[in-house]
TORKOL-4160 file (C-alpha; in steps of 0.2 Angstrom, whole numbers, padded with zeros to 4 digits, m for minus):
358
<pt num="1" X="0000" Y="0000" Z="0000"/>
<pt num="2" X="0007" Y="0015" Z="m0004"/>
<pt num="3" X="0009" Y="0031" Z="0007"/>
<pt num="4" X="0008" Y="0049" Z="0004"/>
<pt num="5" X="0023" Y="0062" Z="0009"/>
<pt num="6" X="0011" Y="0069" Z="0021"/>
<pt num="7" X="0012" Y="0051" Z="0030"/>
<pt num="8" X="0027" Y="0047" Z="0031"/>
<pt num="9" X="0033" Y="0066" Z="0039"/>
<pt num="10" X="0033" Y="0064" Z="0059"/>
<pt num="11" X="0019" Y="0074" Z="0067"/>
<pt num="12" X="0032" Y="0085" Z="0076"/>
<pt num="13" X="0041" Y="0090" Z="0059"/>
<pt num="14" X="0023" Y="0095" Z="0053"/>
<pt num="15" X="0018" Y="0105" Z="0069"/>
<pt num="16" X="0036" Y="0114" Z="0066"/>
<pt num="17" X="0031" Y="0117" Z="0047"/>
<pt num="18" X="0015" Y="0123" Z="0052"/>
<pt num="19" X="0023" Y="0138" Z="0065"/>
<pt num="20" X="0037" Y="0142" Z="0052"/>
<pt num="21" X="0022" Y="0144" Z="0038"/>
<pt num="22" X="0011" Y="0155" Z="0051"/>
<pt num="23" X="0028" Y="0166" Z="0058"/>
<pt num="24" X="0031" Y="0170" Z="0038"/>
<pt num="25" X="0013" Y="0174" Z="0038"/>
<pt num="26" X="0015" Y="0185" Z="0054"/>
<pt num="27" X="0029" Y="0193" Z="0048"/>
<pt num="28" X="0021" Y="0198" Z="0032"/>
<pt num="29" X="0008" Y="0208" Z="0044"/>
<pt num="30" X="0020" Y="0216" Z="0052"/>
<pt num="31" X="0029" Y="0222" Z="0037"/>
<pt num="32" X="0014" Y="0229" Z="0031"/>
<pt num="33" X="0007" Y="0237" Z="0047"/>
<pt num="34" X="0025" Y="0246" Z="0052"/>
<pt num="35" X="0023" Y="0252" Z="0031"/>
<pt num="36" X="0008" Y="0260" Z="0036"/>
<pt num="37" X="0011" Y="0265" Z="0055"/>
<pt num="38" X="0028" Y="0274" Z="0048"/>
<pt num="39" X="0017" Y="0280" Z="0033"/>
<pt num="40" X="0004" Y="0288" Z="0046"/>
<pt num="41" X="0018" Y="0295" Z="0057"/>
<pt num="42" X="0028" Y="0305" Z="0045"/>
<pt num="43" X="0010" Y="0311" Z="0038"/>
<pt num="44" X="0006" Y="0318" Z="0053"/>
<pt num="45" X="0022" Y="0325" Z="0055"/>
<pt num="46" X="0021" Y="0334" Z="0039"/>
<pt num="47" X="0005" Y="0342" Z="0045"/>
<pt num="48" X="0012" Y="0349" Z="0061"/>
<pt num="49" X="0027" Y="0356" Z="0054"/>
<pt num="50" X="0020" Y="0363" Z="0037"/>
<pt num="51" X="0005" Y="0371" Z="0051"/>
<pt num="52" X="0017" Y="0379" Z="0063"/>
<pt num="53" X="0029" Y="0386" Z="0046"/>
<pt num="54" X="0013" Y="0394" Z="0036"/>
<pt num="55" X="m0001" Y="0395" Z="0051"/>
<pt num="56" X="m0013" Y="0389" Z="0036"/>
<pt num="57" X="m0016" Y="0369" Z="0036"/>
<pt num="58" X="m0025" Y="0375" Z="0020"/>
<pt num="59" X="m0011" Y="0381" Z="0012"/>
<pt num="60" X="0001" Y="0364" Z="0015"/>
<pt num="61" X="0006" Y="0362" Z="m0003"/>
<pt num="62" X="0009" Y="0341" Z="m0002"/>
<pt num="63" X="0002" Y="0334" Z="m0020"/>
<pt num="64" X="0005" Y="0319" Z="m0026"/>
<pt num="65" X="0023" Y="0319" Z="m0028"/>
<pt num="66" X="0025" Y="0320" Z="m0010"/>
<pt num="67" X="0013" Y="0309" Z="m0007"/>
<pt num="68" X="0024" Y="0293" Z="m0017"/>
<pt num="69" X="0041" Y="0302" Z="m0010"/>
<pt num="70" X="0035" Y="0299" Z="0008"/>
<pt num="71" X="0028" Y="0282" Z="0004"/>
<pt num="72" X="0046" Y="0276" Z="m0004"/>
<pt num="73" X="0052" Y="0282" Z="0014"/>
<pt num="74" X="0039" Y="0273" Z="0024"/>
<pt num="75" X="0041" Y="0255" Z="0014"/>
<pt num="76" X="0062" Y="0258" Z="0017"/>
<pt num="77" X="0060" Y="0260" Z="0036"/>
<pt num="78" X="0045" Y="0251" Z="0039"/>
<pt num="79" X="0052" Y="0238" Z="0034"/>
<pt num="80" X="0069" Y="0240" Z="0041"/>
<pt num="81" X="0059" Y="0241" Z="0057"/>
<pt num="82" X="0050" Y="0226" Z="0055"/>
<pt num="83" X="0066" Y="0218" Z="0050"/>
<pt num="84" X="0075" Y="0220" Z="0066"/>
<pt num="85" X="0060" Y="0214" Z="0076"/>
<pt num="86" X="0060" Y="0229" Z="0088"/>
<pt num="87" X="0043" Y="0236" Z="0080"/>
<pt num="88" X="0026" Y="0237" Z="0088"/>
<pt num="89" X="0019" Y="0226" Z="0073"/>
<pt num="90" X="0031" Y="0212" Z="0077"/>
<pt num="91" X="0025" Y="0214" Z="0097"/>
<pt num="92" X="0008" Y="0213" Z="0093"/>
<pt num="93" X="0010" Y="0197" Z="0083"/>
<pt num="94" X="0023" Y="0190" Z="0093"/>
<pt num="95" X="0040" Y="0190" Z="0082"/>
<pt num="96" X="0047" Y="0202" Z="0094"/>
<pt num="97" X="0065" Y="0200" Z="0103"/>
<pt num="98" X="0060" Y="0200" Z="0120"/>
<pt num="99" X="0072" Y="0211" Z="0129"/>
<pt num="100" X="0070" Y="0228" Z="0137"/>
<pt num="101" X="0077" Y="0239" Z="0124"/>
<pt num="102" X="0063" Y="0233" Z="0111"/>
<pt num="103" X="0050" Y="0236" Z="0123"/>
<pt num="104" X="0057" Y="0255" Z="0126"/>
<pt num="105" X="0059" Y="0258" Z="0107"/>
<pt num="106" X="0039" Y="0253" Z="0104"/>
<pt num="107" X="0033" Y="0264" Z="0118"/>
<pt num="108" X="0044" Y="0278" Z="0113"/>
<pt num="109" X="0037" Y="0276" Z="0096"/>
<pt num="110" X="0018" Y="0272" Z="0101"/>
<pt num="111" X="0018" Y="0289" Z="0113"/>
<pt num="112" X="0026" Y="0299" Z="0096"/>
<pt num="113" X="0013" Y="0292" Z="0086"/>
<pt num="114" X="0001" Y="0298" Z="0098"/>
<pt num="115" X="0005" Y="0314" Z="0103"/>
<pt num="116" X="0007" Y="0317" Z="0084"/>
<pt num="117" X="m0011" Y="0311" Z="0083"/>
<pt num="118" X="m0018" Y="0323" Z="0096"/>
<pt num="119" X="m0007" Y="0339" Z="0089"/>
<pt num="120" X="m0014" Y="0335" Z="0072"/>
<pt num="121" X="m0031" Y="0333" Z="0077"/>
<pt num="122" X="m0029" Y="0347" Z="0087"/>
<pt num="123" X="m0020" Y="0358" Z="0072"/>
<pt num="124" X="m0034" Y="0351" Z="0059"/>
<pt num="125" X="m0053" Y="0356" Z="0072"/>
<pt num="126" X="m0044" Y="0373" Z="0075"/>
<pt num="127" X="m0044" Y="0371" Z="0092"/>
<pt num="128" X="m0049" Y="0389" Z="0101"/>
<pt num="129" X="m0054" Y="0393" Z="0117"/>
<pt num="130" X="m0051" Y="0412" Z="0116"/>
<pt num="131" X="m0067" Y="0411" Z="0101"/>
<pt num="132" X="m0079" Y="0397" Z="0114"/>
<pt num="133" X="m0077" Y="0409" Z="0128"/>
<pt num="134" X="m0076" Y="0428" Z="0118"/>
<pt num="135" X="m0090" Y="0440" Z="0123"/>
<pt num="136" X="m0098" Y="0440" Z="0107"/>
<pt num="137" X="m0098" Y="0423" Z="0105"/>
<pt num="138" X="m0107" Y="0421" Z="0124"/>
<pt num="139" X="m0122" Y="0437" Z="0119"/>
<pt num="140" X="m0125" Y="0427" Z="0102"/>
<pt num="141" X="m0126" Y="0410" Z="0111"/>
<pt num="142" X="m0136" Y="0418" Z="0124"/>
<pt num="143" X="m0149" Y="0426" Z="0112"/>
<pt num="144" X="m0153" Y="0409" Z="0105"/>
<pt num="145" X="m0155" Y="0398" Z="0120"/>
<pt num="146" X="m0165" Y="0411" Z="0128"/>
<pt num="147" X="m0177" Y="0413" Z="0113"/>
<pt num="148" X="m0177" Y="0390" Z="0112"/>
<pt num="149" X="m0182" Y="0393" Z="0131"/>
<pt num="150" X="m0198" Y="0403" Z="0128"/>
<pt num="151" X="m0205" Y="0392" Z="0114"/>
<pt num="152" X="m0220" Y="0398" Z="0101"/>
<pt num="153" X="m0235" Y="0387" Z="0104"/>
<pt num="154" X="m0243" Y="0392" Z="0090"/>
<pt num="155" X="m0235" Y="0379" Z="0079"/>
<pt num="156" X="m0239" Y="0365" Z="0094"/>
<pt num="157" X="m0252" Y="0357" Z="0081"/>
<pt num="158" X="m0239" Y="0355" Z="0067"/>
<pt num="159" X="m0226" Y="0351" Z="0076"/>
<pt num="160" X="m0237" Y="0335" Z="0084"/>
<pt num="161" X="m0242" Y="0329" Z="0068"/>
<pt num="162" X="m0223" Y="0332" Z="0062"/>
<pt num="163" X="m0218" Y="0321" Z="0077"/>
<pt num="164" X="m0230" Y="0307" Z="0074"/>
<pt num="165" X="m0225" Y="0306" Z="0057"/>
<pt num="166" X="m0209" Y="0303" Z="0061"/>
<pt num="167" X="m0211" Y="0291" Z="0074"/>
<pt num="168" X="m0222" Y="0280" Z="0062"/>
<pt num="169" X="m0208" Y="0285" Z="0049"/>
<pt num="170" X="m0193" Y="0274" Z="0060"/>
<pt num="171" X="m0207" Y="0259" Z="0067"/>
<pt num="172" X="m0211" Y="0256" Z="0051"/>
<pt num="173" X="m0194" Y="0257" Z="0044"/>
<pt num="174" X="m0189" Y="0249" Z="0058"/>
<pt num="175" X="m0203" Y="0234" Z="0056"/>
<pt num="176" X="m0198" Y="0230" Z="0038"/>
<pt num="177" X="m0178" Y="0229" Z="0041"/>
<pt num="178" X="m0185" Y="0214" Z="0051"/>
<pt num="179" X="m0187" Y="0199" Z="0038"/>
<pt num="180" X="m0173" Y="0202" Z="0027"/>
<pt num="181" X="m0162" Y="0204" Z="0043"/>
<pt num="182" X="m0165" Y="0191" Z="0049"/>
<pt num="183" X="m0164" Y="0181" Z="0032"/>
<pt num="184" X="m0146" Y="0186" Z="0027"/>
<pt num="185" X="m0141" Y="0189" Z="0047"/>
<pt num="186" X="m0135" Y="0167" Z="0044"/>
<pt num="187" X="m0127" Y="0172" Z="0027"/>
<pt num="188" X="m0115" Y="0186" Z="0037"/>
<pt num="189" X="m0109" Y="0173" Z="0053"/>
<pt num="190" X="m0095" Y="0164" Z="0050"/>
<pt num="191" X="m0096" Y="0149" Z="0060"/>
<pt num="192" X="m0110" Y="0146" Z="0049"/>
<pt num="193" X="m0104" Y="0148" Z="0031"/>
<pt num="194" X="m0084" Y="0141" Z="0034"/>
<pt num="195" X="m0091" Y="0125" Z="0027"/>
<pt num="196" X="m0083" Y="0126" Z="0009"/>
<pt num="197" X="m0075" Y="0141" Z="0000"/>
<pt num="198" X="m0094" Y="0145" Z="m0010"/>
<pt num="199" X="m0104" Y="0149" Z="0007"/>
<pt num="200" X="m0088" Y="0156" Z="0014"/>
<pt num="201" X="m0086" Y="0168" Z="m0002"/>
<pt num="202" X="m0104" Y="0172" Z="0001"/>
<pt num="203" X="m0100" Y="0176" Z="0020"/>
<pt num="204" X="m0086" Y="0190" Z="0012"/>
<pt num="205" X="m0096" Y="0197" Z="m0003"/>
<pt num="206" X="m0110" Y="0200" Z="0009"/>
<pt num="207" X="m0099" Y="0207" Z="0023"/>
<pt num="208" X="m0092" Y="0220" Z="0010"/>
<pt num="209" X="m0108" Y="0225" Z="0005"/>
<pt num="210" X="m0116" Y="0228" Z="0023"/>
<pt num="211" X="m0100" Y="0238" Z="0026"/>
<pt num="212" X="m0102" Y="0248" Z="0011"/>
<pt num="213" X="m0119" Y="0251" Z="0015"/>
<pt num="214" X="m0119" Y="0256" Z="0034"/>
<pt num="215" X="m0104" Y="0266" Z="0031"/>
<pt num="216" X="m0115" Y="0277" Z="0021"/>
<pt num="217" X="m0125" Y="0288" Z="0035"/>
<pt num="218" X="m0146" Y="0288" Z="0035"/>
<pt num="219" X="m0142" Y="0307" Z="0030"/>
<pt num="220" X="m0133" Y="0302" Z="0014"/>
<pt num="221" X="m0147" Y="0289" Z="0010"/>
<pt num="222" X="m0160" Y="0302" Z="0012"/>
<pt num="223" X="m0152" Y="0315" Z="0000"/>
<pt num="224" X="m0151" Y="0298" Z="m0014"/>
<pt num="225" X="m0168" Y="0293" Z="m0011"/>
<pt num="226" X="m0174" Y="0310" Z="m0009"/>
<pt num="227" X="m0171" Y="0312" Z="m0028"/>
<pt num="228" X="m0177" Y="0295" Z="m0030"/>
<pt num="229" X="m0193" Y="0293" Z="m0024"/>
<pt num="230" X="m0196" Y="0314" Z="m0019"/>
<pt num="231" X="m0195" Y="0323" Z="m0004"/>
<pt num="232" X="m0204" Y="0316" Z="0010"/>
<pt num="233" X="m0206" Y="0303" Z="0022"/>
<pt num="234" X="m0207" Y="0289" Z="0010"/>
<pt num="235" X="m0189" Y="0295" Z="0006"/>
<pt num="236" X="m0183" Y="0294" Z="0022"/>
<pt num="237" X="m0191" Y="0277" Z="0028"/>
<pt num="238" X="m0180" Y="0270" Z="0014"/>
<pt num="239" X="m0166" Y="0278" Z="0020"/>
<pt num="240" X="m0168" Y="0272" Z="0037"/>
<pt num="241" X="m0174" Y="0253" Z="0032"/>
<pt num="242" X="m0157" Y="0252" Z="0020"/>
<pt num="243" X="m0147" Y="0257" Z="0036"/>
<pt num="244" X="m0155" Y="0246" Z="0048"/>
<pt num="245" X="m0155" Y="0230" Z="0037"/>
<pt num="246" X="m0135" Y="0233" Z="0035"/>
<pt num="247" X="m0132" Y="0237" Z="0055"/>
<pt num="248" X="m0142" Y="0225" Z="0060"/>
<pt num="249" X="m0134" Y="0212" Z="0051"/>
<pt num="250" X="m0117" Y="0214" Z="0058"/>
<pt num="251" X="m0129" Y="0213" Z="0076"/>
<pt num="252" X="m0135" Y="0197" Z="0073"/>
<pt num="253" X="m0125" Y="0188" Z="0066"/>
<pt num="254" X="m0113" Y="0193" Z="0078"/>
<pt num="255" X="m0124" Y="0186" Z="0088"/>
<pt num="256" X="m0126" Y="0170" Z="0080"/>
<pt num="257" X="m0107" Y="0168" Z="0080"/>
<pt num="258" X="m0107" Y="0170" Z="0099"/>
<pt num="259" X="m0120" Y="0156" Z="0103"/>
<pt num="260" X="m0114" Y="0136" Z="0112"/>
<pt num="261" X="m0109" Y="0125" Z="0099"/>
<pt num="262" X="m0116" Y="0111" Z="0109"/>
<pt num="263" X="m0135" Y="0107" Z="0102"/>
<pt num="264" X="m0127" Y="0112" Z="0083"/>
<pt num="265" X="m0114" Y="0098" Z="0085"/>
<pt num="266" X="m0130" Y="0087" Z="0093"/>
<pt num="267" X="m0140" Y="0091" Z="0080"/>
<pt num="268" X="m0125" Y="0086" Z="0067"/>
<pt num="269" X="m0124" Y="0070" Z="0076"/>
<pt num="270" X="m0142" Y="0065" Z="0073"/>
<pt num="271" X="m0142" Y="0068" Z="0056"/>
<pt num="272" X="m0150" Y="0083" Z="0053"/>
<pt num="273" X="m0148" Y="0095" Z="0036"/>
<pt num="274" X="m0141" Y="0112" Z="0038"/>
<pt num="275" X="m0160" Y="0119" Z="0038"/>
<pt num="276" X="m0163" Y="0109" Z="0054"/>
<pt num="277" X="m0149" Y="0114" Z="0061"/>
<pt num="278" X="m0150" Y="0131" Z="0057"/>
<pt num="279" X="m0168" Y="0130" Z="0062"/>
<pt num="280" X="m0168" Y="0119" Z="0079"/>
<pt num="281" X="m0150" Y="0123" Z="0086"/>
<pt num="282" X="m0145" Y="0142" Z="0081"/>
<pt num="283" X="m0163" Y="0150" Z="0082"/>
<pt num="284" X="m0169" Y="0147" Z="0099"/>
<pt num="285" X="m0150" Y="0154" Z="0106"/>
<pt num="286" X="m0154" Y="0170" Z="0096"/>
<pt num="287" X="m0168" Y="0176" Z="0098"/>
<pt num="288" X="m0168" Y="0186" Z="0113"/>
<pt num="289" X="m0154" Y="0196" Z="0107"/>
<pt num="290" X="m0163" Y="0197" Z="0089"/>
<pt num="291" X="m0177" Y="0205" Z="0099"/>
<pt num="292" X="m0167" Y="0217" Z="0112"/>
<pt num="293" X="m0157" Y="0222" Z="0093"/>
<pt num="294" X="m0173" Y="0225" Z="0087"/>
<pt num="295" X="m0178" Y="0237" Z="0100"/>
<pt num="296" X="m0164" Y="0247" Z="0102"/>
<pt num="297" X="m0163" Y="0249" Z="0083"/>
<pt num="298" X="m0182" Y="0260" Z="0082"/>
<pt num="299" X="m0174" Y="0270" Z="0095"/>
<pt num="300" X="m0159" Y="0274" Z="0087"/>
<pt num="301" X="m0170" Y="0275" Z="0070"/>
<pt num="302" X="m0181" Y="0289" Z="0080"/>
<pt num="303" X="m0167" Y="0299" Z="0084"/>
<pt num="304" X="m0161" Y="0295" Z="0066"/>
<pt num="305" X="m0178" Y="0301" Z="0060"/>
<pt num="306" X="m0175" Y="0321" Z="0067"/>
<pt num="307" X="m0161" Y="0322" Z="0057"/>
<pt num="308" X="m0166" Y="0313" Z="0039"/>
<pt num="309" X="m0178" Y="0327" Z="0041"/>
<pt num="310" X="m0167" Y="0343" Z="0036"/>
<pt num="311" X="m0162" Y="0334" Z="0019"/>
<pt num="312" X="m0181" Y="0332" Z="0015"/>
<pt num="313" X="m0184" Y="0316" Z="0022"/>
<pt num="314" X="m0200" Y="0322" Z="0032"/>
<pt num="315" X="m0205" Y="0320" Z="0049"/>
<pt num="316" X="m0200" Y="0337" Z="0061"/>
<pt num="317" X="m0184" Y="0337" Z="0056"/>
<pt num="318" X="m0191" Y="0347" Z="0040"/>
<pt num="319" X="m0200" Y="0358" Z="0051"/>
<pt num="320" X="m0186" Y="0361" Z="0062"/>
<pt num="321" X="m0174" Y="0363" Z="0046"/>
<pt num="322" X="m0187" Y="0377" Z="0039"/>
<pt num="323" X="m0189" Y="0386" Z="0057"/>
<pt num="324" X="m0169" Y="0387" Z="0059"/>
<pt num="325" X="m0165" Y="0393" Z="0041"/>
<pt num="326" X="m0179" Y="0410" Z="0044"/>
<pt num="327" X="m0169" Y="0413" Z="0062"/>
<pt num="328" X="m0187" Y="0408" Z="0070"/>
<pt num="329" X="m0177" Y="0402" Z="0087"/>
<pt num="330" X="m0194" Y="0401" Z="0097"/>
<pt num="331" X="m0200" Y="0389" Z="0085"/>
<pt num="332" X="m0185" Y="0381" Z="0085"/>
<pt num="333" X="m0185" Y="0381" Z="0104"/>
<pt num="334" X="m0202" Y="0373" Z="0104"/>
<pt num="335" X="m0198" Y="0357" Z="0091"/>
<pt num="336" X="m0182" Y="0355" Z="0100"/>
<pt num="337" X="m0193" Y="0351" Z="0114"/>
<pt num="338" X="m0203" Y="0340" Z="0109"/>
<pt num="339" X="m0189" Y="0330" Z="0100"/>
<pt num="340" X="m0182" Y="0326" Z="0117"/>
<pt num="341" X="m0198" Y="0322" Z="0124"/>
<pt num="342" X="m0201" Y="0309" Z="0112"/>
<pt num="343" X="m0183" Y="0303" Z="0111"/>
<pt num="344" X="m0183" Y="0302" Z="0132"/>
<pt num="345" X="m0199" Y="0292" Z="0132"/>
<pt num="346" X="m0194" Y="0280" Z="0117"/>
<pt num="347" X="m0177" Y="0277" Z="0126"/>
<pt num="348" X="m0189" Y="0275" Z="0144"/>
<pt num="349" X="m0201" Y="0263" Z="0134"/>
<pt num="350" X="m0185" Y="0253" Z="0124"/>
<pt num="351" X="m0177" Y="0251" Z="0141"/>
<pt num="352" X="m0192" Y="0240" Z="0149"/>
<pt num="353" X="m0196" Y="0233" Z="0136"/>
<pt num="354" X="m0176" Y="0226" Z="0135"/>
<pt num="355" X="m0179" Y="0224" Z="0152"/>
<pt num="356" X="m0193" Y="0212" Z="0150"/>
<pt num="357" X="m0186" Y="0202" Z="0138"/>
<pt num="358" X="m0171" Y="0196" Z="0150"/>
């Protein structure tokens, strides 16, 4: 009977194969990330000196060019870093020389990277606290509080239909994210579809599409389907439904990927297709969370209603965007009002509910 290479290596030569193949896989990581960390550092550094020469982060003149000529750097000392396995890539995935001078160098370089971070933030928000606490900063701010503080009630009537309509506007976009999130929540979990490299392509492609899609705020998918479909709410239930349907997803099948492998592998024993499985084992485990997911996703989409609203997505946002651009701040005062009303009891009402379900 003939034996295959793989049979006649000792276990201990395989295992040793095995590491060498993941430290070269490890090592590749590192190169890349200390590329990239490098890459970031000098960027950053670029910033804060070009800032404090020109006082103009606007004016920094760094095309192209500049852009490759700082990249060729970063590639030479990332990976020289990498290289010398004192980086804080080769520490993160264990390749590091383990002695006390590496472990200065990384936090040297980790607190630089950092206080570059901050600075550049810092230089990029123009900071200012002379402008927050100036005294005609203060009067203005004051002039519009104290208007929002003494609210016009003749627009209560609009303002409550405005509010209902957006409340309706998140349930119902909130109500028919359900079914397909559920649905294609088992094609997103990756205990579920590492079967074969079809289901497990699936798993990606969808996974790169759900990320695609909630990257993209509600108030960018109100503005599409705005011009789609016209202003209104319709426009912004589909703004809201698209976004929910992706965040959820990553929810639950994040939540299928933490359930007890226990009653699948029992119900694998017996037998049982992967519908059954699916069905029998993973559903029961899940839906509690499914449910509490649920919830808190119509009170985010009810906050997430007020704002679709100034793109022309309906509900009081829309009201509030029309108050706000005429200056009418006792108007605004009053919708304000009411917006955190409804948000505080819809938070109130979510929290029991979540409550109850555990």
């Amino acid at each position: 009977m003939k034996t295959t290479e793989a049979e006649n290596i000792e276990p201990r030569e395989l295992f040793m194969r095995g590491k060498e193949w993941q430290n070269r896989n490890n090592f590749v990581k590192a190169v890349l990330l200390d590329v990239f960390l490098v890459f970031y550092a000098l960027i950053l550094l670029q910033r804060v000196i070009y800032y404090k020469l020109i006082l103009d982060l606007r004016e920094v003149p760094f095309g192209w060019p500049q852009l490759g000529a700082v990249f060729i750097v970063s590639v030479v000392l990332g990976a020289s870093w990498a290289f010398t396995r004192t980086s804080l890539a080769t520490r993160l995935f264990k390749l590091h020389r383990d002695n006390n001078i590496t472990k200065w160098n990384v936090e040297i370089f980790a607190w630089l990277l950092f206080d570059l971070t901050f600075i550049a933030g810092w230089v990029v928000t123009k900071i200012s606290i002379v402008d927050l606490f100036s005294a005609e900063g203060i009067h203005g701010a004051n002039r519009i509080f104290s208007a929002m503080f003494h609210p016009n009630m003749g627009i209560f009537d609009d303002a409550l239909s405005a509010i209902i309509e957006t409340i309706y506007l998140a349930l119902i976009a909130t109500l028919l994210s359900i079914p397909p999130t559920f649905l294609v929540s088992f094609f997103t979990a990756r205990n579920l579809m590492r079967e074969n490299k079809i289901t497990f392509a699936i798993y990606y492609i969808l996974r790169i599409v759900f990320n695609f899609v909630r990257s993209i705020e509600p108030l960018i998918w109100a503005i599409i389907f705005s011009v789609w479909v016209g202003i209104g709410p319709y426009a912004g239930m589909i703004a809201l439904l698209v976004h929910s349907v992706a965040s959820n997803a990553k929810l639950y099948s994040e939540a299928i990927e933490g359930i007890e492998e226990g009653p699948v592998e029992a119900m694998v024993a017996t037998g049982a297709n992967r519908i059954q499985v699916v069905w029998y084992a993973v559903v029961p485990q899940i839906v509690l969370p499914f449910l509490s997911f649920t919830i808190y996703r119509w009170d985010i989409n009810v906050r997430m209603a007020t704002v679709i609203g100034l793109v022309g997505g309906g509900g009081i946002g829309t009201m509030l965007m029309q108050y706000q651009g005429l200056a009418r701040w006792n108007e605004v005062g009053l919708i304000v009002l009411m917006i955190a009303f409804v948000v505080w009891v819809m938070d109130y009402i979510s929290a029991r509910v979540r409550e109850a379900i555990y």
